[in-house]
NUTOR-948933 format. One record per residue (C-alpha): residue number from 0; x, y, z. Coordinates in steps of 0.2 Angstrom, whole numbers, plus 2048, in hexadecimal, padded with zeros to 3 digits. Layout:
BEGIN
+-----+-----+-----+-----+
! num !   x !   y !   z !
+-----+-----+-----+-----+
! NUM !   X !   Y !   Z !
...
+-----+-----+-----+-----+
! end
This chain:
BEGIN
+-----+-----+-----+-----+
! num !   x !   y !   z !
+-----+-----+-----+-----+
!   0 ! D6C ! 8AE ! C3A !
!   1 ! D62 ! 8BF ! C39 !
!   2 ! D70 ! 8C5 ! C2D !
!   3 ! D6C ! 8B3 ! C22 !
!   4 ! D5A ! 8B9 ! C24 !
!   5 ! D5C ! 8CC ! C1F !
!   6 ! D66 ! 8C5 ! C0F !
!   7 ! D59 ! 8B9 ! C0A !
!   8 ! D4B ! 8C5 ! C0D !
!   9 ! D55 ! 8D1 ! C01 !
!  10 ! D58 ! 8C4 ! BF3 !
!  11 ! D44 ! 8C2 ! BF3 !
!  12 ! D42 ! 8D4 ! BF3 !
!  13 ! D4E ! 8D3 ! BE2 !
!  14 ! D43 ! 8C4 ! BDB !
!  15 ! D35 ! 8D0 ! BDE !
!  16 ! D3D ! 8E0 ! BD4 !
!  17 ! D42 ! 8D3 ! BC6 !
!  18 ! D31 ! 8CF ! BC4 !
!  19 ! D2C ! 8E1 ! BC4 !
!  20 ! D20 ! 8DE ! BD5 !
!  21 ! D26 ! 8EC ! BDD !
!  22 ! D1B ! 8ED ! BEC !
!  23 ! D22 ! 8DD ! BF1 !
!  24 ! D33 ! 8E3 ! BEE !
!  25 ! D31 ! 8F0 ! BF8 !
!  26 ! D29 ! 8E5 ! C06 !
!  27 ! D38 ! 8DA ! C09 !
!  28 ! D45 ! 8E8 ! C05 !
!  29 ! D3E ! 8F0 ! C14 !
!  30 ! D3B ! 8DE ! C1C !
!  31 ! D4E ! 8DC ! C1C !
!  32 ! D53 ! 8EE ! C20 !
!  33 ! D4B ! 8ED ! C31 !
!  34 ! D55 ! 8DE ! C36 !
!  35 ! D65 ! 8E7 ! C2F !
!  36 ! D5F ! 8F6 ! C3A !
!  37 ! D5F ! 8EA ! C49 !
!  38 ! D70 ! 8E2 ! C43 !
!  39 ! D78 ! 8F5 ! C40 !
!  40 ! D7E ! 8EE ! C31 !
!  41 ! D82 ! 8FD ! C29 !
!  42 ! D88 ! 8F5 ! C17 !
!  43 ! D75 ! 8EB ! C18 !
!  44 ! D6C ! 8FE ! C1D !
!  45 ! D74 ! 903 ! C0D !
!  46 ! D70 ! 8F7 ! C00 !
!  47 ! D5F ! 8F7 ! C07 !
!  48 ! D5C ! 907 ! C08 !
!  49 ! D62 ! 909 ! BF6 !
!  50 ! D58 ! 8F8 ! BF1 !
!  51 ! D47 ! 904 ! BF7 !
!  52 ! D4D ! 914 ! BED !
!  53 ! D4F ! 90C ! BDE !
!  54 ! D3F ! 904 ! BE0 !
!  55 ! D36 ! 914 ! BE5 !
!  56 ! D3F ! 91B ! BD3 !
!  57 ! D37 ! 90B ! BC9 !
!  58 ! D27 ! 911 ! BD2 !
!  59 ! D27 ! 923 ! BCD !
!  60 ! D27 ! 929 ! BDD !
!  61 ! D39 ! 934 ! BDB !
!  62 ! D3A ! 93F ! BED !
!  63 ! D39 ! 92D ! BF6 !
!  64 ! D44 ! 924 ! BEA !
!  65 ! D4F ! 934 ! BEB !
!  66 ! D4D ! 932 ! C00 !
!  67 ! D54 ! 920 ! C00 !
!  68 ! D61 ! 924 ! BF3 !
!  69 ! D69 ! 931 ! BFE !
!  70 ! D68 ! 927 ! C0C !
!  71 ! D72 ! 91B ! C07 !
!  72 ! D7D ! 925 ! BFE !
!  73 ! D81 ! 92E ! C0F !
!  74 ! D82 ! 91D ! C19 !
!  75 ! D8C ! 914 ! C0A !
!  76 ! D99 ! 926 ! C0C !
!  77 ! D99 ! 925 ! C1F !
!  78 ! D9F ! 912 ! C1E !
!  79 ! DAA ! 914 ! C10 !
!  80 ! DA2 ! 907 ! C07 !
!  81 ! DA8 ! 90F ! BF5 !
!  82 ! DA0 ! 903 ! BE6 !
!  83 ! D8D ! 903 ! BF1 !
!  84 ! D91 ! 918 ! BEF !
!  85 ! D95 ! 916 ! BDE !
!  86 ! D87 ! 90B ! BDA !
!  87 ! D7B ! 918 ! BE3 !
!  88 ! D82 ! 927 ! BD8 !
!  89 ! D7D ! 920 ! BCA !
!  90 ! D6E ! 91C ! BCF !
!  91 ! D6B ! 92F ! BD5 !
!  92 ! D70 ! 933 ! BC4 !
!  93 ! D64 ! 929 ! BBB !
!  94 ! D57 ! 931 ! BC8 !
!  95 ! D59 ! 941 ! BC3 !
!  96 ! D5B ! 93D ! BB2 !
!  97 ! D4A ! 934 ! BB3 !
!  98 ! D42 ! 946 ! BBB !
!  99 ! D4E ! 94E ! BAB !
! 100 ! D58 ! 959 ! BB7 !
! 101 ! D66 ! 955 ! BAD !
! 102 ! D71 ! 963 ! BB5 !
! 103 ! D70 ! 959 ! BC6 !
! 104 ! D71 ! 949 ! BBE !
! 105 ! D80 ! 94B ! BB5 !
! 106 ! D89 ! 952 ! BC5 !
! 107 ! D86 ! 940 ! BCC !
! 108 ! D8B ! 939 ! BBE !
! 109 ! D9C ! 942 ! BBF !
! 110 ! D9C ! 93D ! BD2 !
! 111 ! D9B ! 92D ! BCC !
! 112 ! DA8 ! 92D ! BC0 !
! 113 ! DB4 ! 935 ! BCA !
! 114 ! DB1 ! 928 ! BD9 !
! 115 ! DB2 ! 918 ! BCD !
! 116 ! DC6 ! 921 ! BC7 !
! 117 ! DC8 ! 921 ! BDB !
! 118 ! DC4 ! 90F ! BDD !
! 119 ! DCE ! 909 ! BD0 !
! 120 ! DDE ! 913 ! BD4 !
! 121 ! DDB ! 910 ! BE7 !
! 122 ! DEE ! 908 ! BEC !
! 123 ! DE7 ! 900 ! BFC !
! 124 ! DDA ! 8F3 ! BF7 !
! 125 ! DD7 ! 8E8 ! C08 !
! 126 ! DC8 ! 8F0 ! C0B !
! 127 ! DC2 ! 8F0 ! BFA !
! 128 ! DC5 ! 8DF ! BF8 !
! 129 ! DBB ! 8D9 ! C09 !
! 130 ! DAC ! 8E6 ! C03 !
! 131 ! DAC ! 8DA ! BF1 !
! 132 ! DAD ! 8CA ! BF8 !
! 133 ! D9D ! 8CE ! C02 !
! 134 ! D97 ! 8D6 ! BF6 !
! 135 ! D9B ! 8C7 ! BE9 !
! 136 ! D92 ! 8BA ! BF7 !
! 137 ! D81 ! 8C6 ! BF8 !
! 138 ! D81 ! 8C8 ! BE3 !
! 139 ! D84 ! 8B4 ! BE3 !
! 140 ! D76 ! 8B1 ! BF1 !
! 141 ! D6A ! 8BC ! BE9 !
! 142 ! D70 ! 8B4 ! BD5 !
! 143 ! D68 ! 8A1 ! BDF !
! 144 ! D5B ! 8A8 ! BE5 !
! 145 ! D56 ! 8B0 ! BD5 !
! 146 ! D59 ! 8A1 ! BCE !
! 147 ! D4F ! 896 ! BDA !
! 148 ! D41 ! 8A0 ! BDC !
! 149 ! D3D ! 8A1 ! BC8 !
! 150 ! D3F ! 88D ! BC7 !
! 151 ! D33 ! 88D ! BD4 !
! 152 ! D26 ! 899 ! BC9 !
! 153 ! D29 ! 8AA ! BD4 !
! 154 ! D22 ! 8A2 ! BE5 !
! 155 ! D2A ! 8A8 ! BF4 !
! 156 ! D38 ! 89B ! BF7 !
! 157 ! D34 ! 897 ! C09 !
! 158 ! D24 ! 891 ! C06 !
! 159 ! D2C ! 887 ! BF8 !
! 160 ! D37 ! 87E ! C05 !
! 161 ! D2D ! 87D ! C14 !
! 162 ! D1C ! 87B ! C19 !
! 163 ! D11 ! 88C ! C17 !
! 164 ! D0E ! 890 ! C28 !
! 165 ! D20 ! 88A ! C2E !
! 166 ! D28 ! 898 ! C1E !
! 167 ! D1C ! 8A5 ! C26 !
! 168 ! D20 ! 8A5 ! C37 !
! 169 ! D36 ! 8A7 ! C31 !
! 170 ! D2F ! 8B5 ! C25 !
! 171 ! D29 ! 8BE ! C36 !
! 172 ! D3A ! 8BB ! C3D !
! 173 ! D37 ! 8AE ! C49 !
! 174 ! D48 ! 8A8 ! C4C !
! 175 ! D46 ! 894 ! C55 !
! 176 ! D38 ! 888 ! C4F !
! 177 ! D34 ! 87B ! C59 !
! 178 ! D21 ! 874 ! C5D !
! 179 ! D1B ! 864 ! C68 !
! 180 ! D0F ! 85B ! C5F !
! 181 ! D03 ! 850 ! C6A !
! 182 ! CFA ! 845 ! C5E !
! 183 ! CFF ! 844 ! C4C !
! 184 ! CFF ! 835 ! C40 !
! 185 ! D12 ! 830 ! C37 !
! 186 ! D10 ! 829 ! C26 !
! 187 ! D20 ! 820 ! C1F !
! 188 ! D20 ! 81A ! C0D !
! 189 ! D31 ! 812 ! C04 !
! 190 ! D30 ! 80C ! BF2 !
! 191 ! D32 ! 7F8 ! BF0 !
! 192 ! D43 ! 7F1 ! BE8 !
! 193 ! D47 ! 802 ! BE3 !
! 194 ! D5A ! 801 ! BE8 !
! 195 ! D5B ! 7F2 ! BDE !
! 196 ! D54 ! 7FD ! BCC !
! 197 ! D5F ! 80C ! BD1 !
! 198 ! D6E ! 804 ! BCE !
! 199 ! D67 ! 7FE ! BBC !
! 200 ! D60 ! 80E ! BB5 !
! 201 ! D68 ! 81E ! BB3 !
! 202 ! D69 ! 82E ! BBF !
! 203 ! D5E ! 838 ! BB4 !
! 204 ! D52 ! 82A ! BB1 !
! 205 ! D53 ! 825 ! BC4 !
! 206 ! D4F ! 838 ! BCB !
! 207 ! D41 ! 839 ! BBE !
! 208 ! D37 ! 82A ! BC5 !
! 209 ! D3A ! 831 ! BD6 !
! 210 ! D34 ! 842 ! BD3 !
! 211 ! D24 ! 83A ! BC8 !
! 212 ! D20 ! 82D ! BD8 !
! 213 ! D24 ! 83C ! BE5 !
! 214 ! D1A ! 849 ! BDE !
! 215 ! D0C ! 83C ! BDA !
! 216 ! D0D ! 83A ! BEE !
! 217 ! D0B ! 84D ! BF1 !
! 218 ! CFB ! 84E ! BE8 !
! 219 ! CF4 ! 840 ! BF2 !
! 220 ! CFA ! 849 ! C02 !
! 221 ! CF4 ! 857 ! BFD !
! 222 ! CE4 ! 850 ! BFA !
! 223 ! CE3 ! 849 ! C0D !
! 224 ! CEC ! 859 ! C15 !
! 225 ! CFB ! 852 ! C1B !
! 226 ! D0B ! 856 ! C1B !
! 227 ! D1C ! 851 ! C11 !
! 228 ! D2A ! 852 ! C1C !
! 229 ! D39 ! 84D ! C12 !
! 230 ! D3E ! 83E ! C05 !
! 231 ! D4D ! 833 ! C0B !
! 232 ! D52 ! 82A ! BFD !
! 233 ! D45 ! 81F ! BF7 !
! 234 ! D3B ! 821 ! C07 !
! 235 ! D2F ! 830 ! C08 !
! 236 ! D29 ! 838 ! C1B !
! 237 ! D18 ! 840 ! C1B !
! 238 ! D0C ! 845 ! C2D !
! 239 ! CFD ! 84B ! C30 !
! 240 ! CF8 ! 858 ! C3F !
! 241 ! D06 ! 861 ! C40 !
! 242 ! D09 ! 870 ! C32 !
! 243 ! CF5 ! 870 ! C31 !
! 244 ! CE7 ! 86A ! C40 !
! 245 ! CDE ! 858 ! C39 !
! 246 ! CD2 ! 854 ! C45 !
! 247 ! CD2 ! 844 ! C3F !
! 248 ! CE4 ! 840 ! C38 !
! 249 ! CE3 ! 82E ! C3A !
! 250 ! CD3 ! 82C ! C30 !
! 251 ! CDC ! 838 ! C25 !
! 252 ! CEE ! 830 ! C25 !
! 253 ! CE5 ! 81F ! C22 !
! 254 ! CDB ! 826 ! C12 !
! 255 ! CEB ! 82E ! C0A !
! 256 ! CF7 ! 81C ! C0D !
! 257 ! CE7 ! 813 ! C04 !
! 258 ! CE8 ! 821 ! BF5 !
! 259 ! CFA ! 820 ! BF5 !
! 260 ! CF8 ! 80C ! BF2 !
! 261 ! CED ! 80F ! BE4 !
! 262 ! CF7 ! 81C ! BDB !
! 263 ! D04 ! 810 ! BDC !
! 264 ! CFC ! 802 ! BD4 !
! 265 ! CF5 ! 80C ! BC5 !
! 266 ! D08 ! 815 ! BC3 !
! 267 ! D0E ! 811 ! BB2 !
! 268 ! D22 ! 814 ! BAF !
! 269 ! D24 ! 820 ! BA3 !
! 270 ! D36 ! 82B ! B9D !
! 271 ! D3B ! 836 ! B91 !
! 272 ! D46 ! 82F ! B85 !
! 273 ! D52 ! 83D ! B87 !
! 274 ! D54 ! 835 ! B94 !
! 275 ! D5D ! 826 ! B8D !
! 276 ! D5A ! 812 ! B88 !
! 277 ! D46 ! 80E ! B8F !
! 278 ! D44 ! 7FC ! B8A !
! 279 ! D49 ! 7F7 ! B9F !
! 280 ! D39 ! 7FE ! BA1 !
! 281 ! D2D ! 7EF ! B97 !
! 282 ! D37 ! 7E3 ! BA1 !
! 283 ! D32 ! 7ED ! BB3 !
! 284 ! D23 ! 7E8 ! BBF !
! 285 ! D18 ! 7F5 ! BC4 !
! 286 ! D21 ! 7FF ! BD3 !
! 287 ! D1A ! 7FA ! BE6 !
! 288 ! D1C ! 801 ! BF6 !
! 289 ! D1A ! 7FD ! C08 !
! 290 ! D13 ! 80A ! C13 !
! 291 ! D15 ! 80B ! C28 !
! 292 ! D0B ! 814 ! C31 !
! 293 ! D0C ! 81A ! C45 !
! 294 ! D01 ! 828 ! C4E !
! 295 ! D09 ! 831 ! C5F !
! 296 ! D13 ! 840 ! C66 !
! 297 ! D20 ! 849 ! C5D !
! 298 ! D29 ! 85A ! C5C !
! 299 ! D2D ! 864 ! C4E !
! 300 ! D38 ! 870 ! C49 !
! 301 ! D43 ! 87B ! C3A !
! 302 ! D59 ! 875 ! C3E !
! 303 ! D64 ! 87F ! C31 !
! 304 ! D68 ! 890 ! C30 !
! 305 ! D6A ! 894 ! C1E !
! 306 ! D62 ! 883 ! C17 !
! 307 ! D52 ! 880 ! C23 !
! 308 ! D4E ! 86E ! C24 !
! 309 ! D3C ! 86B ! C2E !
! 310 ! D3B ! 85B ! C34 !
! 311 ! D33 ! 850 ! C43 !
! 312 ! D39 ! 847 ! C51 !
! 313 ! D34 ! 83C ! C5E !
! 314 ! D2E ! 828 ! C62 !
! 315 ! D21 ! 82B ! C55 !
! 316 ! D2D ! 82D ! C48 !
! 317 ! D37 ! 81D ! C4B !
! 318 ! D27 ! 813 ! C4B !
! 319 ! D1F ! 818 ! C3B !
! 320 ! D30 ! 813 ! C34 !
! 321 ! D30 ! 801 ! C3C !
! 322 ! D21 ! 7FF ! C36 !
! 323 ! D25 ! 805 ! C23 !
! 324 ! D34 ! 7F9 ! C25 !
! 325 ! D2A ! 7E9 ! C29 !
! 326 ! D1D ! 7ED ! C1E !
! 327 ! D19 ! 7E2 ! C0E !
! 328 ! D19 ! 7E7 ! BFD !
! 329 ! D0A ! 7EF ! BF9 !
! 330 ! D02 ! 7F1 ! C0A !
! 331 ! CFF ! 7FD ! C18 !
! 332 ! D07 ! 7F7 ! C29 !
! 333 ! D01 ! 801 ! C37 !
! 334 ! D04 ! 803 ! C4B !
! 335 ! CF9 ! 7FB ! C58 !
! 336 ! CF7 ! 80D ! C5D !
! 337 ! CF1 ! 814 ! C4D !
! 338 ! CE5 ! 805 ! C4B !
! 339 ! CDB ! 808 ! C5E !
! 340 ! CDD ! 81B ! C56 !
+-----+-----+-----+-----+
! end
């Protein structure tokens, strides 16, 4: 939802702050305060507009930050949202004690004190209580993405989950992604007998391998500029020609499965012995895979609203997957199509 999308936009603009890049900060506070204009969410326009004051403090630049401060402390009174006008006080406070205009400063300050006694002794608390359970839901949603955008070394967190050019056109707030692809190539690759070890080995141990074979498998795509759609399991979706143009994605899809066959004979089983008890591993054969390949029409397309999924549909899709499924150990099975490709 747009409201979904001014929240997340927001959360990256706090990333941002944290990090102390705060003309990015500023870019996607003012990213999400336009779709909050549009909404005429008013609680939104104030958090924003506060958002951008306090950056405009961080940047020295005091009659803007004292601007957007105001703003919102006017909107904040005007909707009787009472902790987000208590939260701006203080920051007006801290202004003017940063321009050391302490008279005006401590004024806020006393505003502020005398507004926090208000709250507290307030007898009706319905209102309050729906202001702090949004407000608990945006400070816990903002906490994640913290979170998740640090794990993922500070890079902006849609481009994290999706493909590049898929994150930018959500970031310009296109709202329903959905693309025809005439001719792409579909690359299915599943692991050989690996049910069989995962009930064997431990969790840790199990997602371990899977992350050391999958990320092997992203380098060689990488390499071949395809595309990882998603993993299932064991079994790992890739296509060429659609998040990128390959003008030759079969010659391309076919290089990658022949690389991806290679890594896979030279892959060595290896564990960190936090892990738990290794010795399973001198008893193990090297770890095949079978590979089905299709080429044909498909369409593709972001589904979710808070958790965007992009993934692909169509005849193409089904095929590739036959053919992984009747593949051998080892080999590439590819389509009659792909082959007069």
């Amino acid at each position: 939802s747009d409201y979904g999308k001014a929240i997340i936009l927001g959360n990256i603009g706090v990333v941002y702050k944290e990090l102390s890049d705060f003309q990015k900060a500023l870019e996607y506070y003012e990213k999400s305060l336009l779709i909050n204009e549009v909404l005429g969410f008013k609680v939104g326009l104030a958090i924003n507009l506060g958002n951008i004051g306090i950056i405009y403090s961080k940047l020295e630049d005091y009659p803007k930050a004292l601007e957007y401060l105001q703003k919102a402390y006017s909107l904040s009174q005007e909707i009787g949202a009472k902790k987000t006008s208590l939260d701006l006080l203080q920051e007006l406070s801290n202004l003017y004690e940063e321009k050391n205009e302490i008279e005006i400063a401590f004024s806020y300050f006393k505003q502020s004190i005398a507004l926090k006694e208000e709250i507290q002794s307030e007898e009706s608390t319905q209102n309050a209580q729906l202001f702090d359970q949004r407000r608990k839901i945006e400070e816990d949603e903002k906490a994640r993405q913290l979170k998740l955008a640090r794990f993922q070394e500070q890079e902006k967190i849609l481009h994290n989950i999706l493909p590049i050019n898929i994150a930018d056109r959500i970031l310009q707030q296109e709202t329903f992604i959905a693309d025809y692809f005439e001719s792409v190539s579909v690359l299915f690759m599943d692991l050989v007998g690996f049910t069989k070890l995962s009930s064997t080995i431990s969790p840790k141990q199990l997602v371990s391998i899977l992350d050391t074979i999958f990320t092997l498998a992203d380098e060689v795509l990488d390499q071949f500029g395809l595309e990882k759609i998603k993993t299932i399991g064991d079994g790992y979706l890739a296509v060429a020609n659609v998040t990128s143009p390959l003008v030759e994605h079969q010659k391309e899809t076919a290089q990658a499965a022949l690389q991806l066959l290679e890594t896979m004979k030279n892959f060595t089983i290896t564990m960190p012995t936090d892990l738990g008890d290794t010795n399973w591993i001198k008893d193990m054969s090297n770890i095949e895979i079978r590979i089905g390949i299709h080429t044909g029409e498909v369409v593709a397309g972001i589904i979710g609203k808070n958790k965007y999924t992009y993934d692909l549909w169509g005849d193409a899709v089904n095929v590739a997957s036959r053919m992984e499924s009747s593949s051998e150990p080892g080999r590439i099975h590819i389509s009659e199509a792909f082959a007069k490709s």
